[in-house]
N, C-alpha and C positions, 0 to 999 in steps of 0.2 A: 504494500500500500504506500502511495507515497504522499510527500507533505501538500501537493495538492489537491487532494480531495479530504481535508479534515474531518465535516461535517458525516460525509457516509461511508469513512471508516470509522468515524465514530457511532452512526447508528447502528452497521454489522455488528456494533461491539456489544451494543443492548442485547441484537439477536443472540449472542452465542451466549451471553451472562445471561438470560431471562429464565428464573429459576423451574418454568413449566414450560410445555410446548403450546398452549393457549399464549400465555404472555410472550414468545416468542412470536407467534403470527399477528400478536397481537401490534408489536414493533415492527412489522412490517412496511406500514402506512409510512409513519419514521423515515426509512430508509429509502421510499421509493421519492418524500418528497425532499430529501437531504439531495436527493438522486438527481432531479430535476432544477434544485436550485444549483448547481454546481456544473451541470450540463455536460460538457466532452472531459471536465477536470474530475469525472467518477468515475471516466471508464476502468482505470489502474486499477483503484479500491472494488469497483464491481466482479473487473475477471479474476484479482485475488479471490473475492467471495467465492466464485463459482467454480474456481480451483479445488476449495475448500475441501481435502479427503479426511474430514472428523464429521464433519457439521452438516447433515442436508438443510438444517433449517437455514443457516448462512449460505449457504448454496441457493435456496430458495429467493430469498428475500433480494438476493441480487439478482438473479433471474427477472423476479417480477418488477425491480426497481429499470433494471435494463429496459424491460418493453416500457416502462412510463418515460423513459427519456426519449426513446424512439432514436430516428432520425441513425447519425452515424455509429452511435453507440450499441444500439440494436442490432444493427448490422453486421457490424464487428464479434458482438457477443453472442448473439440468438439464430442467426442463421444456419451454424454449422451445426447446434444441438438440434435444428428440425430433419437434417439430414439423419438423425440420429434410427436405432430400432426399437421396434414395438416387441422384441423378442426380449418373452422373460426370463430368460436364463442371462441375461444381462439388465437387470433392472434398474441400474443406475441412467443408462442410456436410454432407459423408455421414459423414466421417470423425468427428465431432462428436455426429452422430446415432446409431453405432455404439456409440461408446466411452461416451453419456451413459447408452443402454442398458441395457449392459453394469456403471456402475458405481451404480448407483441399486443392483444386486442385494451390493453393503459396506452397506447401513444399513436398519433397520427397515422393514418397509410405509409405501407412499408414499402414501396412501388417491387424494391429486390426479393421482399419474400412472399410476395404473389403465387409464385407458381411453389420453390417449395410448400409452402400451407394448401395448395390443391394436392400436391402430390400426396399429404401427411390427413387431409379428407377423402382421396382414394382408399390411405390405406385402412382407414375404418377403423373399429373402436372407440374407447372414452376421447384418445387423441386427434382422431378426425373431428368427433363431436365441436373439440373447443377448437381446432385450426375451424370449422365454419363457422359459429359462433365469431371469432373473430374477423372473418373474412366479412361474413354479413354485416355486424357493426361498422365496418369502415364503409361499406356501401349505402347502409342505410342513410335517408333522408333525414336532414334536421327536424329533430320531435317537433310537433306544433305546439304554438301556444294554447292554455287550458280550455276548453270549448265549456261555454255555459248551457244548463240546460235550456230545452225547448219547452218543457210540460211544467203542470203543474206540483206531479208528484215526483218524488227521487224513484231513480232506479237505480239496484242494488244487483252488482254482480256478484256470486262468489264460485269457489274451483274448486274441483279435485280429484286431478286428472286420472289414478289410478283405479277408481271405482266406477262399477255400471248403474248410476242413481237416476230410479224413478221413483215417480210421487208414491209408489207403493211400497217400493223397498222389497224388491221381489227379488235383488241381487244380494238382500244383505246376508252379509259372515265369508260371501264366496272369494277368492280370491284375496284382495285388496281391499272387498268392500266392506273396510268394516263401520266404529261405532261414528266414524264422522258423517258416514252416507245419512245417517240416522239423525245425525246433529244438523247437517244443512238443509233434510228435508223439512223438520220440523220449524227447524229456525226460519227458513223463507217463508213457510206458512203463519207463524206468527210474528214476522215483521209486517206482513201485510196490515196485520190490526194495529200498528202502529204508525202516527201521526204525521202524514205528507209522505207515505211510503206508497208508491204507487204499482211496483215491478219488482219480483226478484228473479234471477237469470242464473241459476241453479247449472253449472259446466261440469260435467264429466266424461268420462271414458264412450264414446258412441257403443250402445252393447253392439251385437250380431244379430243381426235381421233372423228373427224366429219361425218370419213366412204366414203367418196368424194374422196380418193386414195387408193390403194390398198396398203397393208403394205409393208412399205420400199421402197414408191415414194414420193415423196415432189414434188413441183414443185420452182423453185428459188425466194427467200425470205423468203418462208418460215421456221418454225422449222426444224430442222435438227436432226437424231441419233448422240448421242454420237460416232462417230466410225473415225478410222483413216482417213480413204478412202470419207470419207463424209466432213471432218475437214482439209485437206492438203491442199486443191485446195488456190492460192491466192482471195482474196475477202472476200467480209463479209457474215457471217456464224453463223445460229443462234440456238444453240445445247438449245435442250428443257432439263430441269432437272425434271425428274419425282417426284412429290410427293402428298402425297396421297389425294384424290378430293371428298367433295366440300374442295379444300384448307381454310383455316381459314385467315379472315382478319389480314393484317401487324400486328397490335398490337397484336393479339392474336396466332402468330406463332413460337413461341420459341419452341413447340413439331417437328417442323419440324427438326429440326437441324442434325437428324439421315440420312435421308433421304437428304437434300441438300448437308452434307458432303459427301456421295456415291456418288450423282447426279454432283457435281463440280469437284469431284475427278477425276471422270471418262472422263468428256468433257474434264479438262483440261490434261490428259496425253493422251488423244487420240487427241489432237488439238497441241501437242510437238514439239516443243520448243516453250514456251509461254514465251515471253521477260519480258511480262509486266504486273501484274492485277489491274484494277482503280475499288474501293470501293467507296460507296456514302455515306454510313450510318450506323447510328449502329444499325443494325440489325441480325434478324440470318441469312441472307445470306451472310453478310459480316464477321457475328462468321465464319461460317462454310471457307469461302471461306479464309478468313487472315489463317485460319489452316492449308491449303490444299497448300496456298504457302508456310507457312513454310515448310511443308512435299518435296515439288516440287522444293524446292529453287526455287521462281520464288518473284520478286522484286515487292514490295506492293507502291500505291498510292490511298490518303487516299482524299476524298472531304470531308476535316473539315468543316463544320455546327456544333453553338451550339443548338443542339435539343438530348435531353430534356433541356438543359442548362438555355434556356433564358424563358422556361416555366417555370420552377422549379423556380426561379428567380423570374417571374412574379407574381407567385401565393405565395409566401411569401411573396414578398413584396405588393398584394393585404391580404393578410392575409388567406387567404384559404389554406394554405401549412405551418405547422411550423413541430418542434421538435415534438411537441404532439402528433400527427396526421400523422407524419411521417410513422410509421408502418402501419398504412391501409392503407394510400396513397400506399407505397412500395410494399403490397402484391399484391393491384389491379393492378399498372401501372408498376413493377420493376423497378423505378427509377434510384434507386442506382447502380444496374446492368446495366443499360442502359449507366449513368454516367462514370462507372467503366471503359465497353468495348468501349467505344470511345476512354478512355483515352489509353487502351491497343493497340486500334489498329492504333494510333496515336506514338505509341511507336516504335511499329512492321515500320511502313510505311518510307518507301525510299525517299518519298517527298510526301509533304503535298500541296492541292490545296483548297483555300477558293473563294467564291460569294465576288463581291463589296458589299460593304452596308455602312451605314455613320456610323462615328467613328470603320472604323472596326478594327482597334490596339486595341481600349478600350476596346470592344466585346471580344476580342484575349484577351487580359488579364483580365479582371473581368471575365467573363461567363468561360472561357475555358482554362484560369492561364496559356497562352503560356506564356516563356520565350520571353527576349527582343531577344536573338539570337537564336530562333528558326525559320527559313527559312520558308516562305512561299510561294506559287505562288497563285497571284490573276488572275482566270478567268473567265469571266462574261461566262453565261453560252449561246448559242446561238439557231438560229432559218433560218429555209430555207427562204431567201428573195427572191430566184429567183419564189418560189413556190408561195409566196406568190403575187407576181410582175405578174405571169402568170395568176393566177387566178383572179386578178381583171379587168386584161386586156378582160379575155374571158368575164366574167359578163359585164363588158364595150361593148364588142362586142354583149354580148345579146339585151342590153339595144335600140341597136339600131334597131333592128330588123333581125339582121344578126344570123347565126349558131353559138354559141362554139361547144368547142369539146364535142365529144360525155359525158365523165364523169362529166363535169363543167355543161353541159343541165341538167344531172340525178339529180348530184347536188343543180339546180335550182328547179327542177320540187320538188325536195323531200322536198325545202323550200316551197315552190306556195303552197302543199298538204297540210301544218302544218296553213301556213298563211289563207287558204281557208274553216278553220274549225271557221276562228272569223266571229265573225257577221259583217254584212253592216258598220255599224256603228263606226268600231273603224280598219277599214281597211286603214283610209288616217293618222294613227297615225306611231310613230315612231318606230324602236326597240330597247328594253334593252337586250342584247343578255348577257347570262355569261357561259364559255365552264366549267365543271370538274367533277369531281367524286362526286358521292353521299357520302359524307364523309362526317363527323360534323368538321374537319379540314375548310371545302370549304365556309364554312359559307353558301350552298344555303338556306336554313332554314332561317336564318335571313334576307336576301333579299328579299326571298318571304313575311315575315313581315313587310319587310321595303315598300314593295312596296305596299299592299294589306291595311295596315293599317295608309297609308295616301291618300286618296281618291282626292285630288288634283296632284298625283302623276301618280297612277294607271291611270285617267282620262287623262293623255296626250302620255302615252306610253303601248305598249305592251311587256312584260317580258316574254323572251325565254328562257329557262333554258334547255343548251346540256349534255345531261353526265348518265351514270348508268345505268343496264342494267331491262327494266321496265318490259318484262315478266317472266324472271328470275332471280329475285334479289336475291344481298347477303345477307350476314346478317345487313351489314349495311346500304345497299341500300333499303332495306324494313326499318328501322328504318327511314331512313330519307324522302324514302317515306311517311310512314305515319303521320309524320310529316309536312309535305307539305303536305297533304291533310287535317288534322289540318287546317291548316292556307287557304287553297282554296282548296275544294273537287275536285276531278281528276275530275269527270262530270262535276262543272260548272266552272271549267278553262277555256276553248274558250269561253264561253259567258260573263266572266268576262275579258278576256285580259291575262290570265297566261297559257302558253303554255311549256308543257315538251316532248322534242323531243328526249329521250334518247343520246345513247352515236351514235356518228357518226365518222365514220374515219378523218384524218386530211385533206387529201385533199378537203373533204365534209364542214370540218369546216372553211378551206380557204376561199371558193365559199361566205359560207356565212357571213362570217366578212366583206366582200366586198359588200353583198348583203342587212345587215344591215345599210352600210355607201350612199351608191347609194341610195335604196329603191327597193321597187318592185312595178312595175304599178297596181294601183288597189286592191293589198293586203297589203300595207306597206308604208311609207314615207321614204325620206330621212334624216340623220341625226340622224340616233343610234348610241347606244352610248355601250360599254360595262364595265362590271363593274366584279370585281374580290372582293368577299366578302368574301376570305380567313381570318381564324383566325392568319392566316403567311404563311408568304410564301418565303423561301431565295432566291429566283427570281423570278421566273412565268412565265414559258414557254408560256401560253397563252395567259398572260398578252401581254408580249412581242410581238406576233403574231399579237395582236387586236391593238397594238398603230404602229407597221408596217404595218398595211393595211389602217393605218390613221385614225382609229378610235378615240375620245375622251374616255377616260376609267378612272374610278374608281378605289383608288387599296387603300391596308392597308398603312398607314404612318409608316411605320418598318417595318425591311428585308430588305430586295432585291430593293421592287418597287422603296423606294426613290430616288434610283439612277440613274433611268432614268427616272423617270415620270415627268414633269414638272409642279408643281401644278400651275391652273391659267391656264397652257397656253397649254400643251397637255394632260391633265388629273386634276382629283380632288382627293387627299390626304386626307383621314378619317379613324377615328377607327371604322373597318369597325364590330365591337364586336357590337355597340350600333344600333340599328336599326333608332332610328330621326335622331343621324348624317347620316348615311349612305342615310337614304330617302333625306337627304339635298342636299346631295354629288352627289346621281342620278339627282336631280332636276338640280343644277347649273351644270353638264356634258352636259344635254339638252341643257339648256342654249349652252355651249360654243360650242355643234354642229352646233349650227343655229345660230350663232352668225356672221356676213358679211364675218370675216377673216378667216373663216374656213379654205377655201382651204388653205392659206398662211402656217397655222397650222399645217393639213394635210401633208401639204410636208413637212414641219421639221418634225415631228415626224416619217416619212416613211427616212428622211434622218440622224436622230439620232440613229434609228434600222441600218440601212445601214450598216451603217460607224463602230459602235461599237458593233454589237449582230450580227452578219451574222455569220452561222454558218462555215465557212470558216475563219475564224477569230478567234472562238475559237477550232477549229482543230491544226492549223497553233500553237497556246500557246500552247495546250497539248502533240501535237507530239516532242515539243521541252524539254518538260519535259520527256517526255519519251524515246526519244534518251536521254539523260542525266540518266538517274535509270538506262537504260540498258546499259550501258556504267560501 
């Protein structure tokens, strides 16, 4: 390094001392703008960085500071890493290849790496993804200035690109679609009852044509064409974005990014004047879509979550994740990119909205380095309680011998069929019921561990496990299947107690939250209990669902649940990672179902959903955040 570039060889120097690999990337900003204020007097201090054989993170940070000086510097230093291979048995040179990419799109058109960056999006992969990414950003047109609305009432975009969401919820649990499909249906339908709310524009995955309409009929709730005449009408409107099928699970969908920018572009100028777009995640539907409103001027709302943050975090500080290991970690999972676009779209966004959780200031600053005066709104996230209130009423009504309605009997009957496959013997036991996707996120995997591999456990309960779709799995619905059958063979599950009932709609999973807590005559006891053996969770849409129907429930002691679970008295609190705690945590929930004061319990927990998750509740917060963005 030499004495002309003081500045950023002094900021490389934060990178390499920065005592975590957050506060490392964190420094990156740092150095890219020491980078630019010193201009061709950083080149020395940069290619020391990226010389750099200790430090990928100092490796990194000059990389990305390199593409924000652009011009000769770039040229000099980034050109010859895109010549680089995508072959992992050399992962320093892919990793190199990826990141020079990706940061060539911080500084002006490169006119000499034109063609390398097409050659580097021939060759496909994460690293073609960001050579067009940045290819398109140099080509795109200056965003427009903010377009004000036309109507009288707001219109409310929101995404999420991995799940197939209609107004019925006919896809939930399968693949991707899990508790949020459930959270944006309900939510658009009760933003509509709120004040100057005039449209919500409800974006996800286009399902697959079923053949049941004749093209260009829908019947209402369901997906919708992108098209004006389909998108005008007041209500909620749920425009499918085409992309190519079997889609690829969330984590492995950054190729899509082509294709969701066309597909958002399109809903949202044919659904025009879009007041408002709310982001969940950092993902490519939220890359593609934060683009689409710069493009659109249309006003961005960002639901901050640290994920990857508090992973990243967790596994350094379990030691599984350092500086060494970084670069493979980075090529399998794109951390850093992960890291990177949350902090961008956090930049981009008009107002920021976070989950409760305990110490969440401290989460805000360690995990995700908010400033003290950066503005947030906290909104817990909600759930239909009237749905929930009607469904147990009709299971109530069954119980007695009287009709429900026609869908809460189907309901019943499709639980009766599941519970009428156990033997004699284990029919007057309880249930362990747990709703979600077959994801290694869900933790079902360790449950069925936990449960199978303690035999005074298994012996007083039966575990129902909802979610995933079992004749046609994804890819990682077959992983996790076979994984569970590992631990209990799909054949001798009923004769053992372990019951997998795929994914079911919500109203289906209502009926039996309710029908877990009552029991069922003859197939089932009363006093199940549900358990959520997520590896995290920044709330738990069905957490939340199962301790509003009064159930006792299980949940991880971090995220979300702490804040409204009551450990002891509405639920039991465990790291739900370890499988003896978690068999502990199902045992003592038993306990507190059949414990005298149940019912007392019961109705607090049904009246702490109430009062503070009702999805009417967190309508009522967001619609006021968004009258304010569009404003």
């Amino acid at each position: 390094m030499t004495a002309a570039s003081p500045q950023t060889a002094t900021a490389l120097g934060r990178v390499r001392g920065a005592p975590t690999v957050l506060d490392a990337l964190d420094a990156f900003d740092e150095v890219a703008s020491a980078a630019r204020t010193e201009g061709t007097d950083a080149r020395a201090a940069l290619a020391a960085g990226i010389a750099d054989p200790d430090d990928p993170l100092v490796v990194l940070a000059a990389v990305h500071a390199a593409g924000a000086v652009g011009g000769a510097v770039a040229s000099a230093l980034l050109l010859d890493l895109l010549e680089g291979s995508d072959d992992q048995a050399e992962p320093r040179r892919a990793h190199l290849r990826e990141h020079a990419a990706w940061a060539l799109a911080a500084g002006p058109r490169l006119p000499a790496a034109v063609d390398p960056l097409r050659r580097v999006v021939a060759g496909g992969g994460f690293a073609g993804v960001l050579a067009e990414a940045t290819l398109d950003g140099w080509d795109a047109a200056r965003p427009p200035r903010r377009r004000s609305t036309t109507r009288d009432g707001l219109t409310v975009a929101q995404l999420f690109l991995h799940g197939e969401i209609d107004g019925s919820l006919s896809h939930a649990g399968q693949g991707d679609t899990g508790g949020i499909a459930t959270l944006l249906v309900r939510l658009g339908d009760a933003l509509l009852h709120e004040p100057g709310v005039e449209r919500v524009l409800t974006l996800s995955r286009a399902a697959q044509p079923s053949g049941e309409h004749e093209a260009g009929q829908h019947e209402p709730g369901e997906q919708e064409p992108c098209s004006a005449e389909a998108l005008r009408a007041p209500g909620h409107h749920y425009p499918g974005i085409p992309v190519p099928h079997p889609a690829p699970p969330a984590s492995r969908s950054w190729g899509l990014r082509a294709a969701a920018l066309s597909g958002v572009r399109a809903a949202l100028a044919a659904g025009a004047p879009v007041d408002v777009l709310h982001v969940r995640m950092a993902d490519v539907g939220s890359w593609a879509a934060a683009q689409v409103a710069r493009e659109q001027g249309i006003p961005l709302v960002l639901t901050l979550a640290p994920d990857p943050h508090a992973l990243l975090a967790s596994r350094e500080a379990a030691g599984t994740l350092s500086r060494a290991s970084l670069v493979d970690a980075d090529l399998r999972e794109h951390l850093v990119f992960r890291v990177r676009l949350l902090r961008a779209l956090r930049q981009q966004a008009d107002a920021l909205v976070v989950f409760p959780r305990p110490d969440l200031q401290r989460d805000l600053r360690a995990l995700l380095h908010l400033r003290e005066d950066e503005p947030v709104h906290v909104v817990p996230e909600g759930i239909d309680v009237h749905a929930l209130e009607h469904a147990d009423r009709q299971v109530g009504l069954a119980m007695t011998g009287a009709a429900p309605t026609a869908p809460v009997a189907a309901a019943l009957g499709e639980l009766d069929e599941l519970l009428a496959t156990l033997p004699q013997q284990r029919r007057d036991l309880p249930l362990v019921l747990s709703v979600g996707r077959l994801h290694p996120v869900k933790g079902m995997v360790t449950l069925a561990r936990a449960w199978a591999d303690h035999p005074h456990l298994a012996d007083r309960c039966t575990l129902v496990v909802v979610g995933g779709d079992l004749a046609r799995p994804t890819a990682d619905e077959a992983e996790q299947l076979a994984l569970l059958d590992a631990v209990v063979p799909r054949q001798d599950g009923p004769a053992r107690g372990f019951l997998l009932a795929g994914h079911r709609s919500n109203p289906t999973v209502a009926v039996w939250l309710s029908a877990a807590r009552r029991g069922r005559p003859g197939l089932s006891a009363p006093g199940g209990v549900y358990v959520c053996a997520s590896v995290k969770e920044e709330f738990g849409i069905a957490l939340c669902e199962a301790l509003g129907s009064g159930l006792v429930v299980v949940a991880p002691d971090h995220g979300g649940p702490p804040t409204y679970v009551e450990h002891g008295r509405t639920g039991v609190l465990v790291e739900t990672t370890d499988p003896v705690a978690l068999a502990g945590a199902v045992a003592d929930a038993l306990d507190l179902a059949a414990a005298p004061d149940a019912p007392a319990r019961e109705a607090h927990a049904r009246q702490v959903v109430a009062d503070r998750f009702s999805i009417e509740t967190m309508a009522g917060a967001l619609a006021r955040v968004y009258r304010e963005v569009a404003r």
